[in-house]
C-alpha positions in Angstrom: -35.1 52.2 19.3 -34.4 48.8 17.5 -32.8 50.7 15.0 -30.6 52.0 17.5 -29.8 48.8 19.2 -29.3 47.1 15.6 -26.6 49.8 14.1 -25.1 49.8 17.5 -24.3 45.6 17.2 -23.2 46.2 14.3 -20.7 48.7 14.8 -19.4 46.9 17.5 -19.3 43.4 15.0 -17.3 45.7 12.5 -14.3 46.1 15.2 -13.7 43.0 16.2 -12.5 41.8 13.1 -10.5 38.9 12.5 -6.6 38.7 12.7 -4.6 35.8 10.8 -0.8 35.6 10.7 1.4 32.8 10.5 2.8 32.0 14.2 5.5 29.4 12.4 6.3 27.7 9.1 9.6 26.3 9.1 9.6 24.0 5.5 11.3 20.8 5.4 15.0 22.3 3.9 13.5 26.2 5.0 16.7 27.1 7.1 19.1 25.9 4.2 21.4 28.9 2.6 19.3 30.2 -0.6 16.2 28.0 -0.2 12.7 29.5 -1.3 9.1 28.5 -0.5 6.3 29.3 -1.6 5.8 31.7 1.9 8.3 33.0 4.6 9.9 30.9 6.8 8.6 32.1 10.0 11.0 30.5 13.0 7.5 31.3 15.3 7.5 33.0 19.2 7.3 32.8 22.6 8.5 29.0 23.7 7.7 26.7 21.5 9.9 23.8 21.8 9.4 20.7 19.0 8.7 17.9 21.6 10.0 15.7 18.7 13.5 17.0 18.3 15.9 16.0 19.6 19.5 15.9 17.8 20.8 12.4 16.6 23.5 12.0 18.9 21.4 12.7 21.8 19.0 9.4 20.9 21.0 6.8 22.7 21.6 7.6 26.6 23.7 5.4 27.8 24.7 5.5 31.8 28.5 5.6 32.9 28.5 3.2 35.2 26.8 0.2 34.0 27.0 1.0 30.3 23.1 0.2 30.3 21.5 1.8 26.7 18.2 3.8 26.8 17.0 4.6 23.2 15.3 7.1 22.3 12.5 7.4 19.7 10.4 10.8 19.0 10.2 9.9 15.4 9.8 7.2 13.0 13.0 8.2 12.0 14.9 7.9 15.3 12.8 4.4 15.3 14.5 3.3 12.0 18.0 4.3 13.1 17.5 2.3 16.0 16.4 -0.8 13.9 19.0 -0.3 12.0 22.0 0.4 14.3 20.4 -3.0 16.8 20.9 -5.1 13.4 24.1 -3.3 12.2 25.6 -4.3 16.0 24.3 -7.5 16.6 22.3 -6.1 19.7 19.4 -8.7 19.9 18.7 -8.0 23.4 18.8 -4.1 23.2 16.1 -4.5 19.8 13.8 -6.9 21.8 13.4 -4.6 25.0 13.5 -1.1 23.5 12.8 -1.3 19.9 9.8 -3.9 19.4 6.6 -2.9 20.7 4.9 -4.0 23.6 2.3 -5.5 21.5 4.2 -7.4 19.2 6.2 -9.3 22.1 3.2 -10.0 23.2 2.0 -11.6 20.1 5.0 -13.6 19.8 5.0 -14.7 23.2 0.8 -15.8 23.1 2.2 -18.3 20.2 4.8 -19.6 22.2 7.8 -18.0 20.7 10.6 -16.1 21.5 10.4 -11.9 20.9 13.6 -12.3 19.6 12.9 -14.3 16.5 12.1 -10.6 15.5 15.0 -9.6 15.3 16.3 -12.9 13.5 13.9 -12.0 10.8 14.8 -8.7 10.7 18.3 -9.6 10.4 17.9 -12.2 7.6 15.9 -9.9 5.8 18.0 -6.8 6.6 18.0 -6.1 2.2 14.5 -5.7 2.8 14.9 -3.5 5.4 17.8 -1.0 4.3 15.6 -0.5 0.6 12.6 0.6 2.6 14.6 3.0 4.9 16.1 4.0 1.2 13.0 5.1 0.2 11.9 6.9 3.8 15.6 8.6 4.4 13.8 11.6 6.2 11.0 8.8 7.9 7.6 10.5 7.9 9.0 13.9 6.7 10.7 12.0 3.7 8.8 14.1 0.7 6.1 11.9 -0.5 5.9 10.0 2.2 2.3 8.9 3.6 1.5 8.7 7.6 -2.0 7.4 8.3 -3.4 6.9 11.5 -4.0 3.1 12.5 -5.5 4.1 15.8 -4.9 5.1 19.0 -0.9 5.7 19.3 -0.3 3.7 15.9 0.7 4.8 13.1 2.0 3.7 9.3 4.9 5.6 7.7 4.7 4.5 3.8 7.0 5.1 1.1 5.2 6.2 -2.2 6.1 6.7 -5.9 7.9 4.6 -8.7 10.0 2.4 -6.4 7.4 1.3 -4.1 6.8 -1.9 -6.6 10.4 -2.8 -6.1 9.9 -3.0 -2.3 9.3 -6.2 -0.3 8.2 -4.0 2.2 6.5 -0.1 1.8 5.4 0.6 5.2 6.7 0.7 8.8 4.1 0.6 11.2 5.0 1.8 14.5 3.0 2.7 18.0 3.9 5.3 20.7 5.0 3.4 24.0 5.9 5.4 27.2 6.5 8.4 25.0 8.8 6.5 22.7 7.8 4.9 19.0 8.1 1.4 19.0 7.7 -1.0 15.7 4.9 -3.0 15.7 6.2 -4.3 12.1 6.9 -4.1 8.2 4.1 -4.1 5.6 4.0 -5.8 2.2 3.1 -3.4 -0.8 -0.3 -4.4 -1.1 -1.1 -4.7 2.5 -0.3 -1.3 3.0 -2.8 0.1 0.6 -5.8 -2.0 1.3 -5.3 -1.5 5.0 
């Protein structure tokens, strides 16, 4: 009888065998004419929509009527086009309230200081800024690049390889803020890799 019972478990263990397939794989350049990878690209099914993209020109909402700007940030890299296009413009105001985190307002304002000295620094050091951006043109899907966790809802984007000892800064770290990224600030070379 427990023979029986035994060759009848596993019978049954031998039919439910395992199924793996590839639901989606969609490599960095994978939908560019003639590119190859190492596997199909695999577009996926059902619904699956990329919370994360959203088209360039769809990342600044602005309302008809009072002109008012609303930024939008899925990405480190919609973050650094935001840094960059508040400095490029002069938009102090706009970089303070939508594109410096909570927490490092906060920080300048426990020390007595304006949040928009920020952006100041940011503009005096806007060199500094462009050659990181350089090196990150893709933000955390830039080839190479490193993200590491810093927490909950933080994260660092650092640039790696060759150039990174040229940098003043190697690393953006940013932190998620009512579904948007928000920078909490730059890092120095060596900062970033003892952190």
């Amino acid at each position: 009888m427990r023979r029986l019972a035994l060759a009848a478990a596993l019978a049954l263990l031998a039919g439910c065998a395992r199924e793996e397939r590839v639901v989606r794989w969609n490599p960095l350049l994978g939908s560019l004419p003639g590119a190859e990878s190492g596997a199909p690209v695999v577009r996926g099914e059902g619904e699956y929509v990329d919370p994360t993209a959203v088209a360039d020109d769809r990342i600044v909402l602005e309302d008809p009527a009072t002109k008012e700007k609303t930024l939008l940030a899925r990405t480190g890299r919609h973050l650094m086009v935001h840094i960059y296009t508040t400095l490029e413009s002069g938009e102090r105001e706009l970089f303070t309230k939508q594109v410096l985190s909570r927490v490092t307002r906060d920080e300048y304002l426990q020390r007595g200081m304006d949040p928009g000295l920020a952006y100041d620094e940011l503009a005096r050091r806007r060199r500094d800024v462009i050659a990181l951006f350089d090196a990150l043109p893709a933000g955390e899907r830039t080839p190479g690049a490193r993200v590491r966790p810093l927490g909950a809802k933080a994260q660092r984007i650092e640039a790696t390889g060759s150039r990174v000892s040229q940098l003043r800064w190697s690393a953006m770290d940013m932190v998620m803020e009512e579904g948007n990224w928000r920078l909490r600030w730059f890092v120095t070379p060596g900062a970033a890799r003892n952190r």
